[in-house]
Short mmCIF file of the C-alpha atoms (twelve columns), coordinates in Angstrom:
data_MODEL
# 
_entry.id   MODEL 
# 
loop_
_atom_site.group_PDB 
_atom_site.id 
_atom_site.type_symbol 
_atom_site.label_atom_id 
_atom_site.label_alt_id 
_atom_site.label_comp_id 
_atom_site.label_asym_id 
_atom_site.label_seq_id 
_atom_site.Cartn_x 
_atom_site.Cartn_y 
_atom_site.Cartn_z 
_atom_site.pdbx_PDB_model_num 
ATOM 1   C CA . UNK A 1   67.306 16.332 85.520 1 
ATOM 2   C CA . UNK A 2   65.740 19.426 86.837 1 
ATOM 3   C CA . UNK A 3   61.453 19.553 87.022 1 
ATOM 4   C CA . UNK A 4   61.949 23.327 86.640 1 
ATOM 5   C CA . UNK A 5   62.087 24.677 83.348 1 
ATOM 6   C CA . UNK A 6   62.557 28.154 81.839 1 
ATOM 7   C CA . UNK A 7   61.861 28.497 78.372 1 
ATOM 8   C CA . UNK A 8   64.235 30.642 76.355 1 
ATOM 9   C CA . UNK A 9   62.535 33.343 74.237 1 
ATOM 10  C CA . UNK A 10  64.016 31.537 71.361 1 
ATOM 11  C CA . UNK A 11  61.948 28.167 72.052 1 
ATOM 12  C CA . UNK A 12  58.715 30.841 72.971 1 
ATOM 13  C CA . UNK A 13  59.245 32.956 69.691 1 
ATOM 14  C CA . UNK A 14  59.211 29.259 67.266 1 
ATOM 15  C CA . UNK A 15  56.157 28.394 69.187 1 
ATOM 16  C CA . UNK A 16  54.292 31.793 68.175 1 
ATOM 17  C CA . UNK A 17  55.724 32.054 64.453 1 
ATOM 18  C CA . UNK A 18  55.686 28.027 63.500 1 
ATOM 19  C CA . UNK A 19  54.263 26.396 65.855 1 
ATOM 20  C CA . UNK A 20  57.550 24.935 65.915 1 
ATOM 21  C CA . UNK A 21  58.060 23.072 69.785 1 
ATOM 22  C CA . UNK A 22  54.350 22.470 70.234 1 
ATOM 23  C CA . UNK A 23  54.609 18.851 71.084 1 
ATOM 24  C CA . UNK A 24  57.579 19.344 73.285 1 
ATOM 25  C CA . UNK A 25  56.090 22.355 75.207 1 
ATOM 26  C CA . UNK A 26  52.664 20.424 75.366 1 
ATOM 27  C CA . UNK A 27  53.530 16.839 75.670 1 
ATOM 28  C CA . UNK A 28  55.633 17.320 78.757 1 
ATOM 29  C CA . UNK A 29  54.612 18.165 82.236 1 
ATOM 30  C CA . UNK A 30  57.858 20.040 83.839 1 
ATOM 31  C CA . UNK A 31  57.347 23.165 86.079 1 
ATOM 32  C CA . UNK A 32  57.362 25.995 84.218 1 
ATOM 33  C CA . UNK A 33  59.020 29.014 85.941 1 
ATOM 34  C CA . UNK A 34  59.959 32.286 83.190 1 
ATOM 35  C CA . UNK A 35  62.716 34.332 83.424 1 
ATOM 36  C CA . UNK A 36  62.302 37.993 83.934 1 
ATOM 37  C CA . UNK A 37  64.642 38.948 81.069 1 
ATOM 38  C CA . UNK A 38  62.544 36.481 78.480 1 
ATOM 39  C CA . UNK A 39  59.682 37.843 79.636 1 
ATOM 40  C CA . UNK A 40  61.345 41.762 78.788 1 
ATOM 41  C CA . UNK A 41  62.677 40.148 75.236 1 
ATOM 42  C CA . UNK A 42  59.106 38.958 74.311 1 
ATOM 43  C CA . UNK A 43  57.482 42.109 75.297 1 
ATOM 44  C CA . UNK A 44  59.928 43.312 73.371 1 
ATOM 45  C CA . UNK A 45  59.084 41.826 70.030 1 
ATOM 46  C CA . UNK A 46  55.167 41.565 70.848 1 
ATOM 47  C CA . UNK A 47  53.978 44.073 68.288 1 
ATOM 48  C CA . UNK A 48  50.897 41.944 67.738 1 
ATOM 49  C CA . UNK A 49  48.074 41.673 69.803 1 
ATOM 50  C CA . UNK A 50  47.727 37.497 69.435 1 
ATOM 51  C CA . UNK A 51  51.720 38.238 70.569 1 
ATOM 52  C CA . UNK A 52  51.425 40.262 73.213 1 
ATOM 53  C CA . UNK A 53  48.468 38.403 75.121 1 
ATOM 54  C CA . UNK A 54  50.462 34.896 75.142 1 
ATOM 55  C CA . UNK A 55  53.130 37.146 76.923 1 
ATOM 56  C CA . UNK A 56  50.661 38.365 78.915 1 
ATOM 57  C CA . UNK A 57  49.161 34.570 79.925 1 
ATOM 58  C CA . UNK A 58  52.539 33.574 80.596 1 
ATOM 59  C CA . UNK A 59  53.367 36.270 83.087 1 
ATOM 60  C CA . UNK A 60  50.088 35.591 85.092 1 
ATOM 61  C CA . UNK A 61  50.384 32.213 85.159 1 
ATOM 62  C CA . UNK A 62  53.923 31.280 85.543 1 
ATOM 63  C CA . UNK A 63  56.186 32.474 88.783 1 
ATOM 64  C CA . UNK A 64  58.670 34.144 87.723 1 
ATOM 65  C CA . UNK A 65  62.856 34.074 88.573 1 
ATOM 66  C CA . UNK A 66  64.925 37.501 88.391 1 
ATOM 67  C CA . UNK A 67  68.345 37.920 88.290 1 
ATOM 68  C CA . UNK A 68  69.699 38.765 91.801 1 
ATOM 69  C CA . UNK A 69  72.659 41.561 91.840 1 
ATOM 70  C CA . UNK A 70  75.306 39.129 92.719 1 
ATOM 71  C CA . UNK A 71  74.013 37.747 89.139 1 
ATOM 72  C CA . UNK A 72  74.677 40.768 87.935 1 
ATOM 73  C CA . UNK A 73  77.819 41.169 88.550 1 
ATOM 74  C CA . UNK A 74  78.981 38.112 87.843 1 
ATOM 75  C CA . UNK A 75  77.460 38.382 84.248 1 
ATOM 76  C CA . UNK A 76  79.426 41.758 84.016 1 
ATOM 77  C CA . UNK A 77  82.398 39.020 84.778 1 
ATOM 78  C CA . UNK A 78  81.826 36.406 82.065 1 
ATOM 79  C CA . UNK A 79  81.087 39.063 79.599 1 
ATOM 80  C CA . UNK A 80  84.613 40.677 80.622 1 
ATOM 81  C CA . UNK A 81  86.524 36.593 80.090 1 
ATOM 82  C CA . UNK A 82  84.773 36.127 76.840 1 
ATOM 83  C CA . UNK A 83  86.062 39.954 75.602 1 
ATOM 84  C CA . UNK A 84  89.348 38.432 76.878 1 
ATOM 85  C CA . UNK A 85  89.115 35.059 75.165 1 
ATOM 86  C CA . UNK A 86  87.220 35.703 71.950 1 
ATOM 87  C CA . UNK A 87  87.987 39.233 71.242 1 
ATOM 88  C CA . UNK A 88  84.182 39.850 70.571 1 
ATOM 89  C CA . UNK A 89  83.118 43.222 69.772 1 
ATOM 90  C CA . UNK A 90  80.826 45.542 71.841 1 
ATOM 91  C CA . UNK A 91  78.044 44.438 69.909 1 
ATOM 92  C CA . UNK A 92  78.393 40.377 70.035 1 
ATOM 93  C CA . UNK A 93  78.739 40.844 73.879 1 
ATOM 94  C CA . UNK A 94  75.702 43.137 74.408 1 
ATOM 95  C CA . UNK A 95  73.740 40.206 72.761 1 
ATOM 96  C CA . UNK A 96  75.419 37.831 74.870 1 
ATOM 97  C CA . UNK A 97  74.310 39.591 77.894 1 
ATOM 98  C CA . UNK A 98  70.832 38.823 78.114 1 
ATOM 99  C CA . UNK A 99  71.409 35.198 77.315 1 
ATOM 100 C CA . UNK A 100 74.032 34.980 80.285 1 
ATOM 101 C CA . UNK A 101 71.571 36.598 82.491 1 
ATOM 102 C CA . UNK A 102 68.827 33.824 81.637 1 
ATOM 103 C CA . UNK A 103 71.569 31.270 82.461 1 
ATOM 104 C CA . UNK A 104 72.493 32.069 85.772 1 
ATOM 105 C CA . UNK A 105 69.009 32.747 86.938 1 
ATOM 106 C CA . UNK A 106 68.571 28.999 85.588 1 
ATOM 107 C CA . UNK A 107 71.508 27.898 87.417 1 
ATOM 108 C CA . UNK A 108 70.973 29.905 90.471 1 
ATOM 109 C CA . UNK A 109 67.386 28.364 90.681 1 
ATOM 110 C CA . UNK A 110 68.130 24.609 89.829 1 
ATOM 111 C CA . UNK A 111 66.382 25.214 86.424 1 
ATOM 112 C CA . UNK A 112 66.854 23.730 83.249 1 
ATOM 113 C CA . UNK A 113 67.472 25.917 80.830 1 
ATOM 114 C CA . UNK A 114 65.524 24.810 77.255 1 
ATOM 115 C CA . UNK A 115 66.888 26.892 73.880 1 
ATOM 116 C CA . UNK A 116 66.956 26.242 70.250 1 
ATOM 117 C CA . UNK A 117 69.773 28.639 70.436 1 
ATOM 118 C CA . UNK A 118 72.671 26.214 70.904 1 
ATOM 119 C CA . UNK A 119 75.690 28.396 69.805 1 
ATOM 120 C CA . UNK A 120 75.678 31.019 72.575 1 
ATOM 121 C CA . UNK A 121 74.304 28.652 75.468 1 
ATOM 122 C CA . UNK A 122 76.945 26.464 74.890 1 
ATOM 123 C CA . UNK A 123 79.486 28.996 74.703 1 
ATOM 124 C CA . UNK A 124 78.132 30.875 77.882 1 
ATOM 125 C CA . UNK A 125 78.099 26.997 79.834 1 
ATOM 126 C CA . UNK A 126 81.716 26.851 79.331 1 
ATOM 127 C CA . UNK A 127 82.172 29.795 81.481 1 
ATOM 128 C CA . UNK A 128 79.388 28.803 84.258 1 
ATOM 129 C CA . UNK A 129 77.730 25.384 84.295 1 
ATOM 130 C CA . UNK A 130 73.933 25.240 84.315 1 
ATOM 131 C CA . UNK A 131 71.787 22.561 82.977 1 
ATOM 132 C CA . UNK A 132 70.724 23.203 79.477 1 
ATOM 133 C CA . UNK A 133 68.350 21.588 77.051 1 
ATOM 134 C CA . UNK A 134 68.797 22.157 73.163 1 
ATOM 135 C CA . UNK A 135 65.865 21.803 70.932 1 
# 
């Protein structure tokens, strides 16, 4: 198992609303790096101040992994294999997008990948493997 995490926006967006994660996020001691595109969902969303400074903390204190162009591209690829498998519409797959984005910058780094958003992870690891954590 990985000491690198990256915290999905999902897991970070429970732990502002509900508090939901807490002991999970604080009763472990992995290293935390964020994802660039989490960070861009969360800023996002962060329409209130108590919001926007946790973003803010967690950009300043955590280094932070980017999706390289070779990433890129090969999310344009998955995206194209699930249009070709599942049919989705334009919609479903620019959803998708950011979440395959976040899981080959995991991969790519030797990250584990933590989510409460099992459905699309899942579906996006049967296309590339990375290691992933549902909570």
């Amino acid at each position: 198992m990985s000491s690198f995490v990256i915290y999905d926006s999902s897991i970070v967006i429970n732990l502002i609303r509900s508090r939901s994660f807490f002991e999970q996020v604080y009763g472990s001691d992995p290293i935390i790096r964020n994802s660039s595109v989490v960070l861009a969902e969360l800023w996002r969303g962060a329409s209130a101040r108590a919001d926007r400074e946790l973003v803010r903390w967690m950009q300043d204190n955590f280094r932070i992994l980017t999706p390289t162009e070779s990433n890129w591209i090969e999310s344009g690829q998955i995206l194209a294999k699930m249009q070709t498998d599942h049919c989705f519409e334009p919609k479903k797959l620019r959803a998708l997008h950011f979440d395959v984005l976040i899981a080959l910058t995991a991969r790519a780094h030797g990250a584990r990948l933590i989510t409460s958003n099992r459905a699309d992870f899942e579906l996006i690891r049967g296309y590339r493997e990375f290691e992933l954590e549902v909570w």
